[in-house]
N, C-alpha and C positions, 0 to 999 in steps of 0.2 A: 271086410270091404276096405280097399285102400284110398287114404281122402284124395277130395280132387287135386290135381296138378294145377298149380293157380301161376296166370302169364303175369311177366311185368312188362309193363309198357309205360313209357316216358313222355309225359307233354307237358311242353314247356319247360321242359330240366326238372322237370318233379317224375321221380317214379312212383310205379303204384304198383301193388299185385292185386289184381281181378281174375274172377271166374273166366273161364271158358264160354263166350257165347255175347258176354257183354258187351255193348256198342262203345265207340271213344267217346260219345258223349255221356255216358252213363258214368264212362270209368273218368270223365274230367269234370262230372260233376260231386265225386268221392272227394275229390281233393278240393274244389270249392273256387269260390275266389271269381277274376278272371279266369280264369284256367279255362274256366265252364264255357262251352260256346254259348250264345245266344240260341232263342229256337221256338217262332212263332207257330210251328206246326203240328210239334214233336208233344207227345201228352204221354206218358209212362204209365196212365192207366188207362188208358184207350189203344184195343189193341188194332193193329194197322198204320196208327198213326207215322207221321214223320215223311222225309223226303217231297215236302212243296214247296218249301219255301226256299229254302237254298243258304239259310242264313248262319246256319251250325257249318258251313263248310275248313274244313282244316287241310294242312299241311302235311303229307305223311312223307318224312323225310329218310326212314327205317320201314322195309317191311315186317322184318322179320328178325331173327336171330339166323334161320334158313335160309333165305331171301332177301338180303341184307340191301337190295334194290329201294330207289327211294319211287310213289307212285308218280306215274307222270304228271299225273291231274290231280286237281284240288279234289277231296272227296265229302259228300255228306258225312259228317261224324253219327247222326240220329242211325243212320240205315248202316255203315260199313261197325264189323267186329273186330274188336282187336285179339294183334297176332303173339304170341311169346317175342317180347326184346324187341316189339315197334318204340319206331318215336316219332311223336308226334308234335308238330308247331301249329300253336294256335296264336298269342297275340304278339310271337315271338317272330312271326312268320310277314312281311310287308305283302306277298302274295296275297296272304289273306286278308289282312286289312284292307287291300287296294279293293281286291274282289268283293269283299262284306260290305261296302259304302255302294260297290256298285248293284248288287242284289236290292241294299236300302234304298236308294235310290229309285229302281224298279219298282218298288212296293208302292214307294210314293207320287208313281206315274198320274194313276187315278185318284190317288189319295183326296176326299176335303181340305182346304186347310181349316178346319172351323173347331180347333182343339177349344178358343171359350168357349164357346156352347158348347162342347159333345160330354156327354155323363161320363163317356172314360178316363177324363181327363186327371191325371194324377194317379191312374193306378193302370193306364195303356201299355201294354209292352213295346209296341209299334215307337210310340212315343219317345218309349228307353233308347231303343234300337236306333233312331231317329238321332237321337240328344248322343249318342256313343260313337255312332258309326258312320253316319251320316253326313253330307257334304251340306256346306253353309249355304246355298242355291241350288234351282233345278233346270234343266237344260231343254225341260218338255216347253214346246212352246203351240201345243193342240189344245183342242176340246179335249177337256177331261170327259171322263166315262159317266156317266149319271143316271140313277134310275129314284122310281117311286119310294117310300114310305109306304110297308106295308104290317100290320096289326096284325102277329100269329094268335090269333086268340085275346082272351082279356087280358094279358100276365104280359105280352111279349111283342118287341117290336122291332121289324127287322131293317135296318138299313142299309141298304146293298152299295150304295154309293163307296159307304166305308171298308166293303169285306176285303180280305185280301186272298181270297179261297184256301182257309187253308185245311178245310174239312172237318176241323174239332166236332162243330155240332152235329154234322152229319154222323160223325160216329158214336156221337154220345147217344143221339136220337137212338141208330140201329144198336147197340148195348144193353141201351138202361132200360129203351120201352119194347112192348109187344108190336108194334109197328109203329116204323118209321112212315111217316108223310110227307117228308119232305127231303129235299138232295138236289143234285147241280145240275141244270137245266145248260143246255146251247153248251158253246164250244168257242173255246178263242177268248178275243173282247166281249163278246156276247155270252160268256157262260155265268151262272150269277146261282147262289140260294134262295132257292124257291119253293110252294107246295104247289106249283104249275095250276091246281085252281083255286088257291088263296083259302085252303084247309086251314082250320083253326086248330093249332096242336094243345090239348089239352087233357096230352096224358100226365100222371101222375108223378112222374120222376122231370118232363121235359124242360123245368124251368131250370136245371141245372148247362142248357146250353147255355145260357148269362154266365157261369161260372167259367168256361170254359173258352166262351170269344176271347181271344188278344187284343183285340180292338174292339169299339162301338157299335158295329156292325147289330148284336143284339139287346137289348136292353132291356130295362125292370120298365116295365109302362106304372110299377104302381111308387115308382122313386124317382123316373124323370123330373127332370127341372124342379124339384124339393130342395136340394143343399149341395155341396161342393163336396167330395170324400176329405179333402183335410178339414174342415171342420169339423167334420164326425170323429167319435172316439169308440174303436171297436173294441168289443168285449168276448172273451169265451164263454158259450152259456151251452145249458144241454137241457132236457125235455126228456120222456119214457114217451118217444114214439112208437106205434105199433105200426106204423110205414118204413121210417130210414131209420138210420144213427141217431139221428135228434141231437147229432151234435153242430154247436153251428156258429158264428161271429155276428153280434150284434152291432150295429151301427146307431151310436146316441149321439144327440145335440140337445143337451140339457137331459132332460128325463124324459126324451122322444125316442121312440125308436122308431128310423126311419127304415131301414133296409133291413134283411136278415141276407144272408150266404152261408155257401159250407164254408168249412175253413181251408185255409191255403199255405201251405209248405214257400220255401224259400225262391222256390221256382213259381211261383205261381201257379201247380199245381194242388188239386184237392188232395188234401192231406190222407193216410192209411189209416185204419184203425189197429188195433192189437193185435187181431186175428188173420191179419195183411188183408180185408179190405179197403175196400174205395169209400170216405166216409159222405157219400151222394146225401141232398137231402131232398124231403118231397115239397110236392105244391104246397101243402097246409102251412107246412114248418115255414118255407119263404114269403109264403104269400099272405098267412091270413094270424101266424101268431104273430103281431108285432105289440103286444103290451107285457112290459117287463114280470108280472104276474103269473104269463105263460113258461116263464121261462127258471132253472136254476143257474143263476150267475156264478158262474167259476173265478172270475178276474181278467184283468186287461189285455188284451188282446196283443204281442210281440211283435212288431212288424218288422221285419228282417230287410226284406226287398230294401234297393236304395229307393225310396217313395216319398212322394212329400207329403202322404199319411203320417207318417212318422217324425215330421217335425212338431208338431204341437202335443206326441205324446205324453202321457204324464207319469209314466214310469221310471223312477229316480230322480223324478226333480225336487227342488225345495222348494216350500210355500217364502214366499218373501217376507221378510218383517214388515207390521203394518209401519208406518212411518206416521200416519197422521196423528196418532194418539199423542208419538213423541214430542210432535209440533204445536199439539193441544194443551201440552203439559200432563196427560195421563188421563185428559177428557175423553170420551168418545164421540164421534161426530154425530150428527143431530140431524135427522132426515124431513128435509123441509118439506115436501111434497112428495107425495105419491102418482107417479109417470102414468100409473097404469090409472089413476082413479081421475085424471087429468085427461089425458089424451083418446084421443076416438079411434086410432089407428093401431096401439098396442095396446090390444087385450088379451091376459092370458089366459082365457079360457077355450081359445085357438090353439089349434096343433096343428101346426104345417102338413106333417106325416101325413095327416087325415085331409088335407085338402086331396080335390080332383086336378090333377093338371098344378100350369103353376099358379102360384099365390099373386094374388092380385090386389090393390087397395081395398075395392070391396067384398072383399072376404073377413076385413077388419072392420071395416069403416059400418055400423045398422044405419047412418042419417043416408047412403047411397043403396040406388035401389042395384036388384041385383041382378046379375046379366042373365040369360037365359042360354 
């Protein structure tokens, strides 16, 4: 059997050879970088996905080696394949940039602006996309779109005001479980994610739509309003589940753990396992191990993404010299009071993580009585 015939195609002045069949945005996320379009739609292990949003669009300046015509129009890079001796402009292209701020822009017709409050905040794609592409103002001058706050169950809480439809969940939902319950109601300004009679989805793999939103639209109901993700410091840790992978990223602030997720590749995609699956995790693993006990800790979790996770990581940094010792003469400083055996408001025998909701004075405070 004779190996496959492998095309090259060119984007951005970088060539590559790829398979047969591979999309330009597969074959310009090989080579990395910029290069990669952006692509709030597009999930590689959801299959269907791609082509809503419009934000992967590129330049095809070469069809072919045969075909040596350049396309008239901007194309989806997620949905179109590259041809032998295409070439392709992506931020090489001003077509494109011009076009990808005005897609950004569309997104952020209805958008919230309410990034301090929203839990996505610092790990949003929307966001990125936003900060990259995006124009310094908006030209909408309407009612925004807005809809209710709705609770899929105990785990999950949907915010439609934020979605941008781009179907992730919907597809993870029809995938991962035996029935899907829920999917995209109305049509137009009026089309929205919904279970039309406010089903509570609480099958076993569905908390993995959270891993999957690009924006806030879904959320941990049991991590809202707990802590900020750059404060957190994520961990790889793994489990002998007899459900998923049991592989998964822990999220500490001190020796709490507030969140668990699967783990996430560079794209913000759930990472493969060995065997080329999807490394999906279930309800238990996210939702009910969160004590480090449950878990085998592997080490620090690498955050690739440009994220502002990643600033406070602590992977190759130096601990400082104490300094005070030096000032001391070689004394060690002398702890006058103990904060916690003082104060009515820090006690540590409080874990955030385990509060309901968010944290409140009297959740510390036993001299106030408590709310109801």
């Amino acid at each position: 059997m004779s190996e496959q015939q492998l095309f090259k195609v060119t984007i951005d002045n970088i060539t590559i050879e790829v398979a047969p069949g591979t999309s330009i945005l597969e074959a310009a996320r090989k080579i990395g970088g910029d290069v990669a379009p952006p692509a709030m739609c597009f999930y590689s292990k959801l299959k269907g996905s791609g082509g809503k949003c419009r934000t992967c669009l590129v330049e095809v300046s070469k069809g072919s080696e045969k075909d040596p015509r350049p396309m008239p129009k901007l194309v989806a890079s997620c949905r179109t394949t590259v041809m032998d001796g295409m070439e392709v402009k992506n931020i090489t292209s001003e077509r494109v940039v011009d076009a990808r701020a005005g897609v950004v822009e569309m997104l952020l017709i209805n958008h919230p602006l309410d990034c301090p409050i929203c839990d996505q905040a610092g790990e949003c794609h929307l966001q990125d996309l936003s900060y990259e592409h995006g124009r310094e103002g908006t030209r909408y001058e309407f009612q925004r779109r807005t809809f209710e706050k709705h609770d899929l169950g105990e785990y999950i809480q949907l915010h439609m005001t934020r979605c941008i439809l781009c179907y992730r969940c919907v597809f993870t939902a029809d995938q991962l479980t035996n029935k899907r319950e829920h999917g995209i109601l109305s049509r137009g300004d009026h089309a929205e994610i919904a279970t039309y009679i406010e089903k509570s989805l609480d099958n076993d793999f569905i908390g993995n739509v959270i891993d999957v939103c690009p924006v806030g639209a879904l959320t941990d109901r049991t991590f809202r309003f707990k802590n900020r993700v750059w404060f957190l410091k994520p961990v790889d840790a793994h489990r002998d589940c007899p459900t998923c992978s049991g592989q998964v990223t822990l999220w500490y602030r001190g020796d709490e753990v507030f969140r668990v997720t699967a783990r996430k590749d560079e794209w913000g995609e759930v990472e493969s396992l060995p065997d080329g699956t999807t490394a999906w995790i279930c309800n238990t693993c996210r939702f009910d191990k969160k004590h480090t006990g449950d878990w085998v800790i592997e080490g620090p979790r690498k955050i690739s993404r440009h994220s502002v996770i990643s600033q406070g990581h602590y992977v190759g940094m130096h601990k400082p010299e104490e300094t005070i010792e030096k000032v001391l003469h070689g004394r060690k400083p002398r702890l006058m009071m103990d904060i916690h055996s003082v104060s009515q408001v820090n006690q540590p025998n409080i874990d955030l993580s385990q509060i309901e909701g968010p944290a409140h004075s009297d959740d510390f405070n036993p001299a106030l009585p408590k709310k109801d």
